[in-house]
Biotite code that builds the C-alpha atoms (Angstrom):
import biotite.structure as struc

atoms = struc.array([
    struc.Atom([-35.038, 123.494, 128.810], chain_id="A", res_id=1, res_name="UNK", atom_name="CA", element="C"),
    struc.Atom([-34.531, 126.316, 126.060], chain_id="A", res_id=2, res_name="UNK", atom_name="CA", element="C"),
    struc.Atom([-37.804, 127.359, 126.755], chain_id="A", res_id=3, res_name="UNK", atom_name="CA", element="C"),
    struc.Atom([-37.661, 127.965, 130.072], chain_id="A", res_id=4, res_name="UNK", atom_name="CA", element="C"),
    struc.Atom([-33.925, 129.838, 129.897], chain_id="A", res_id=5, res_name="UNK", atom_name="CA", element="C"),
    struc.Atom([-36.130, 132.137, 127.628], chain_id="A", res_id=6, res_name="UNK", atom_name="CA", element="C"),
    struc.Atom([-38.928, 132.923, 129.996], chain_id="A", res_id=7, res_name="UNK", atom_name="CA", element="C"),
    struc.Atom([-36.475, 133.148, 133.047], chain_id="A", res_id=8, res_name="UNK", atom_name="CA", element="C"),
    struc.Atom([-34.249, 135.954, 131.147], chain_id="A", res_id=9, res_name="UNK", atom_name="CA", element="C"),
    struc.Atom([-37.456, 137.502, 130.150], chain_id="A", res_id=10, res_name="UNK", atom_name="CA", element="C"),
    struc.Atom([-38.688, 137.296, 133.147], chain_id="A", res_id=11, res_name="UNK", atom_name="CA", element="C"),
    struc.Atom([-35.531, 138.895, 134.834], chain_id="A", res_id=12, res_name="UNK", atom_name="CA", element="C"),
    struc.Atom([-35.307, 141.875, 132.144], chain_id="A", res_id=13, res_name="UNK", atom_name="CA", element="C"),
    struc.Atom([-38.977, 142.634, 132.955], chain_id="A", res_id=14, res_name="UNK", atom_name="CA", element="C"),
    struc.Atom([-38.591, 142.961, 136.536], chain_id="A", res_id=15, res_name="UNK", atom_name="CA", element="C"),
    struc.Atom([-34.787, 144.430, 135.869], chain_id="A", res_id=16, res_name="UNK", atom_name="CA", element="C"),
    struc.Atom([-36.381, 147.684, 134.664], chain_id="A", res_id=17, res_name="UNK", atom_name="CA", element="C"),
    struc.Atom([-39.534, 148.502, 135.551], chain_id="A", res_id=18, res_name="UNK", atom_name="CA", element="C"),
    struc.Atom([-38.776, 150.855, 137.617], chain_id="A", res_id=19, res_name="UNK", atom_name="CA", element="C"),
    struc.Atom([-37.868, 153.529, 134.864], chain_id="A", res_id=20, res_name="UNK", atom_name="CA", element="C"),
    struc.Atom([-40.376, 154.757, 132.707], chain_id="A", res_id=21, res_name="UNK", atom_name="CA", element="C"),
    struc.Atom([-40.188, 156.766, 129.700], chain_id="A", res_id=22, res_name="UNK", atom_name="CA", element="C"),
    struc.Atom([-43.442, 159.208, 130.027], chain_id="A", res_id=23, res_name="UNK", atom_name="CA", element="C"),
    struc.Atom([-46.503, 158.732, 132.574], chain_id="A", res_id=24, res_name="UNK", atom_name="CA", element="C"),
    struc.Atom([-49.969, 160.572, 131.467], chain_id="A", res_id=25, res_name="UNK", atom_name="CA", element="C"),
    struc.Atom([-51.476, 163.246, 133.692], chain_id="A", res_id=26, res_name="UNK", atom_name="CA", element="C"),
    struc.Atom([-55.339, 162.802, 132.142], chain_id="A", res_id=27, res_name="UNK", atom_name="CA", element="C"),
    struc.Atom([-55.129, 162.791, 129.214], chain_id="A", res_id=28, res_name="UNK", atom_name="CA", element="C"),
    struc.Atom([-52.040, 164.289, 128.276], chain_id="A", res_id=29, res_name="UNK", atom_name="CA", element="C"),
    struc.Atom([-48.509, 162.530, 128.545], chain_id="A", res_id=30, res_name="UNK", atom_name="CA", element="C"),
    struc.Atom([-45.556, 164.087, 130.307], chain_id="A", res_id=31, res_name="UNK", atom_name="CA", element="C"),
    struc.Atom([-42.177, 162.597, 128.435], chain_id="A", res_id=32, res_name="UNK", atom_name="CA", element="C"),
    struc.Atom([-38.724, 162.171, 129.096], chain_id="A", res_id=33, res_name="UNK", atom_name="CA", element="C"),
    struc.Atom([-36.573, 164.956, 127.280], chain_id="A", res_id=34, res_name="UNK", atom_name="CA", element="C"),
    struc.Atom([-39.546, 167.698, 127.862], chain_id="A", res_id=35, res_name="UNK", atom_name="CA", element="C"),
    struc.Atom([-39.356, 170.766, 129.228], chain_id="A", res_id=36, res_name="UNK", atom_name="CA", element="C"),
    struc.Atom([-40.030, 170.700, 133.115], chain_id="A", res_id=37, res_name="UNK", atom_name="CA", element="C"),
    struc.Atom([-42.751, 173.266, 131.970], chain_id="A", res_id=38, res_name="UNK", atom_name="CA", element="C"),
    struc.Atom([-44.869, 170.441, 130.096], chain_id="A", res_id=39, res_name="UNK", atom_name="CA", element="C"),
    struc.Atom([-45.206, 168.659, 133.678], chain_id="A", res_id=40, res_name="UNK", atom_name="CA", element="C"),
    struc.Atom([-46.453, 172.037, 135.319], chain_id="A", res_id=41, res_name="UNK", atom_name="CA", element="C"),
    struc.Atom([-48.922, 172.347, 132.468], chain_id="A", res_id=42, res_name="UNK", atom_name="CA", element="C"),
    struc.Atom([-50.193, 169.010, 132.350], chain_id="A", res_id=43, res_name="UNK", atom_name="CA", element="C"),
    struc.Atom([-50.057, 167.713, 136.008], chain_id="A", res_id=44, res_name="UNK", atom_name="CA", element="C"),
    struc.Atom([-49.726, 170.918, 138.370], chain_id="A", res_id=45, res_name="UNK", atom_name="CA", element="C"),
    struc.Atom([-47.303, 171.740, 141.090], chain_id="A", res_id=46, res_name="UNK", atom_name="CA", element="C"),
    struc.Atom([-46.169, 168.250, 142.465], chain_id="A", res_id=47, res_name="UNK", atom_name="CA", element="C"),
    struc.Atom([-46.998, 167.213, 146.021], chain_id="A", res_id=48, res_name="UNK", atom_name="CA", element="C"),
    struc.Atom([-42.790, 167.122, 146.935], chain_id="A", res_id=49, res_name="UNK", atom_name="CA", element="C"),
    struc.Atom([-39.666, 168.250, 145.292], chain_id="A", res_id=50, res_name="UNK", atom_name="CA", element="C"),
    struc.Atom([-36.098, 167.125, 146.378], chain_id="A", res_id=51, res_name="UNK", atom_name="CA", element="C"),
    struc.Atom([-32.619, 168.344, 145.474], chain_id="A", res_id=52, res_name="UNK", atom_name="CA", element="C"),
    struc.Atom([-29.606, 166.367, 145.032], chain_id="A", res_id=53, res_name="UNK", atom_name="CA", element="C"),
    struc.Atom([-27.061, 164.515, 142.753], chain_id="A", res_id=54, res_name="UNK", atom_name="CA", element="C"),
    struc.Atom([-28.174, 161.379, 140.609], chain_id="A", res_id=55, res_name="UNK", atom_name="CA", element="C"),
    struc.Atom([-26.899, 159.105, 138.107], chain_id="A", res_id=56, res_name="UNK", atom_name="CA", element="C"),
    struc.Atom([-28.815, 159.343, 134.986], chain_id="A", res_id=57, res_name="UNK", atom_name="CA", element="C"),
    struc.Atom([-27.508, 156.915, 131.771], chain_id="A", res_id=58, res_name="UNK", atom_name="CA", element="C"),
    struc.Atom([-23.761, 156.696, 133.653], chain_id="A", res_id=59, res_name="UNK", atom_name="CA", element="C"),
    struc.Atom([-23.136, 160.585, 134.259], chain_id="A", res_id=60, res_name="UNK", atom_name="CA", element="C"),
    struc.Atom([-23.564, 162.318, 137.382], chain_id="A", res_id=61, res_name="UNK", atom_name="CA", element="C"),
    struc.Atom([-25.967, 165.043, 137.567], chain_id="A", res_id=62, res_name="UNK", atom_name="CA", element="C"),
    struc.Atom([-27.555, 167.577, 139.874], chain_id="A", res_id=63, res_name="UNK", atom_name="CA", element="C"),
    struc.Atom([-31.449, 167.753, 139.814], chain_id="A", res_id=64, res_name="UNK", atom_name="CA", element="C"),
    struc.Atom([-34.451, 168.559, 141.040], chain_id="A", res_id=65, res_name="UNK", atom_name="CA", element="C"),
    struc.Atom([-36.781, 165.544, 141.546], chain_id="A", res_id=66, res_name="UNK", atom_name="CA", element="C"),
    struc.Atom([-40.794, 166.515, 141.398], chain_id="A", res_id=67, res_name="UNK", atom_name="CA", element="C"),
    struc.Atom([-42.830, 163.691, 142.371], chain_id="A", res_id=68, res_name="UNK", atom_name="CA", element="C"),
    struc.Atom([-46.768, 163.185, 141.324], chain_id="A", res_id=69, res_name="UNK", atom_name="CA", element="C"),
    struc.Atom([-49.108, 161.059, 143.079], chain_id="A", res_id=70, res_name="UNK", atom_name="CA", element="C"),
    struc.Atom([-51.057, 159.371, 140.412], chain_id="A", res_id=71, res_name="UNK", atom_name="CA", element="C"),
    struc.Atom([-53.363, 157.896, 142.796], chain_id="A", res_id=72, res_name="UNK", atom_name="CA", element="C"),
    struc.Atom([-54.561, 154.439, 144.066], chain_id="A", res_id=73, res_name="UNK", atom_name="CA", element="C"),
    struc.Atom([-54.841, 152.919, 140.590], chain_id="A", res_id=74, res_name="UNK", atom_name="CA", element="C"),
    struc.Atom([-51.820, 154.390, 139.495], chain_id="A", res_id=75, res_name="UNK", atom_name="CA", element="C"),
    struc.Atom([-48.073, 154.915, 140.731], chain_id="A", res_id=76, res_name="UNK", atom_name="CA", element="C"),
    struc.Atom([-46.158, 157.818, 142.272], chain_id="A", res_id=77, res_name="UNK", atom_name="CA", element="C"),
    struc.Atom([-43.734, 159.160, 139.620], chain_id="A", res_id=78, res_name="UNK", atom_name="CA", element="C"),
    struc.Atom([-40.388, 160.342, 140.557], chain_id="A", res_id=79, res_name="UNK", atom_name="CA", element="C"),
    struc.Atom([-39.482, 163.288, 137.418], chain_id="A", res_id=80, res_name="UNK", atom_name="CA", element="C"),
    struc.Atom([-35.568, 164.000, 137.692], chain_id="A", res_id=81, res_name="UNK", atom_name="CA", element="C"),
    struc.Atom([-35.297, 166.997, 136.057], chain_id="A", res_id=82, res_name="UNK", atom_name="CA", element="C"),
    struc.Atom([-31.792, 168.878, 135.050], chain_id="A", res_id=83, res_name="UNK", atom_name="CA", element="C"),
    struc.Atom([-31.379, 172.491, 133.491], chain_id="A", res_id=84, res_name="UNK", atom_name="CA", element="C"),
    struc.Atom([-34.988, 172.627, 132.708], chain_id="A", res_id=85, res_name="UNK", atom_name="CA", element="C"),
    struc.Atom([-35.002, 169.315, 130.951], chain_id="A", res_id=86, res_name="UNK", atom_name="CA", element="C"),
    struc.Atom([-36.999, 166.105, 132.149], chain_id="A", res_id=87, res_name="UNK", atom_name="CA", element="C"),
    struc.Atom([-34.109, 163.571, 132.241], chain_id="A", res_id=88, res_name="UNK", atom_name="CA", element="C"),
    struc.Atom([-35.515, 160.714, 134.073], chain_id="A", res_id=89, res_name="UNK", atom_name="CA", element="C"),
    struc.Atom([-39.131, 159.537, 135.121], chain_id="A", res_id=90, res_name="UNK", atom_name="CA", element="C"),
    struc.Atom([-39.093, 157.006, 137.583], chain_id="A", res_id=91, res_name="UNK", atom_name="CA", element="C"),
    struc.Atom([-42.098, 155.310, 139.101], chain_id="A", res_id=92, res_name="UNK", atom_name="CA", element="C"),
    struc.Atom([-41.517, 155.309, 143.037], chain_id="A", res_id=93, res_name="UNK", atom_name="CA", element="C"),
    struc.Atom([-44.567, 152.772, 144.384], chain_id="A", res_id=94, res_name="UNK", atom_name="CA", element="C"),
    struc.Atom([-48.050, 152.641, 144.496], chain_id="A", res_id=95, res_name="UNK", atom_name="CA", element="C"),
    struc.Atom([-50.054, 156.708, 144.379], chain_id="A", res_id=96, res_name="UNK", atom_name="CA", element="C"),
    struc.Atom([-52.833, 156.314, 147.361], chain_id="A", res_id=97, res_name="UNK", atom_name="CA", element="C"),
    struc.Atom([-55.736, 158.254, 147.760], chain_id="A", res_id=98, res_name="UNK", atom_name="CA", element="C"),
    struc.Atom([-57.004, 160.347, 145.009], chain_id="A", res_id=99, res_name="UNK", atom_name="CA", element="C"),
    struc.Atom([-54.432, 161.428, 142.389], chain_id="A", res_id=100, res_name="UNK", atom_name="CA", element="C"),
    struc.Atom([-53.135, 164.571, 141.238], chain_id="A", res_id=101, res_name="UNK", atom_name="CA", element="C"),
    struc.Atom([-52.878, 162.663, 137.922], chain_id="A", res_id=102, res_name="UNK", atom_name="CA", element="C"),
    struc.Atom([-56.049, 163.343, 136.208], chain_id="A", res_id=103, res_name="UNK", atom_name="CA", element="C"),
])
């Protein structure tokens, strides 16, 4: 019974937050959280949307710009939240399709 408690919380934390990611790789470079918005322009290119609005990041409220990068069929489409200059959240969205920007 203790064993399966453990795989069912493990289980739940797993699926929980996936959607966040810390960093997604354009090639063979990584973009992180906490970089410059200027690293993702270097590495990946202009992304394929941007978006403007308010978001909660870590509890606060903030106003952003969110770039998003398709990654391609084998990969994801990353949402990059991005606040005075600074990437402050990577999010993957769902499934890239077609041939990625990513590589």
């Amino acid at each position: 019974m203790k064993n399966i408690l453990s795989i069912s919380f493990i289980i739940l934390f797993i699926t929980t937050f996936t959607s966040n990611a810390l960093a997604f790789r354009c090639g063979t470079e990584i973009v992180d959280r906490w970089a410059p918005a200027a690293t993702a322009l270097n590495k990946c290119g202009y992304p394929f949307q941007k978006d403007f609005g308010y978001e909660n990041i870590d509890g606060r409220i903030f106003y952003v710009e969110k770039w998003f990068y398709n990654c391609g069929e084998n990969d994801f489409i990353y949402s990059i939240s991005i606040h005075n200059g600074i990437i402050v959240k990577i999010d993957n969205v769902h499934r890239g399709t077609g041939k990625g920007q990513c590589q």
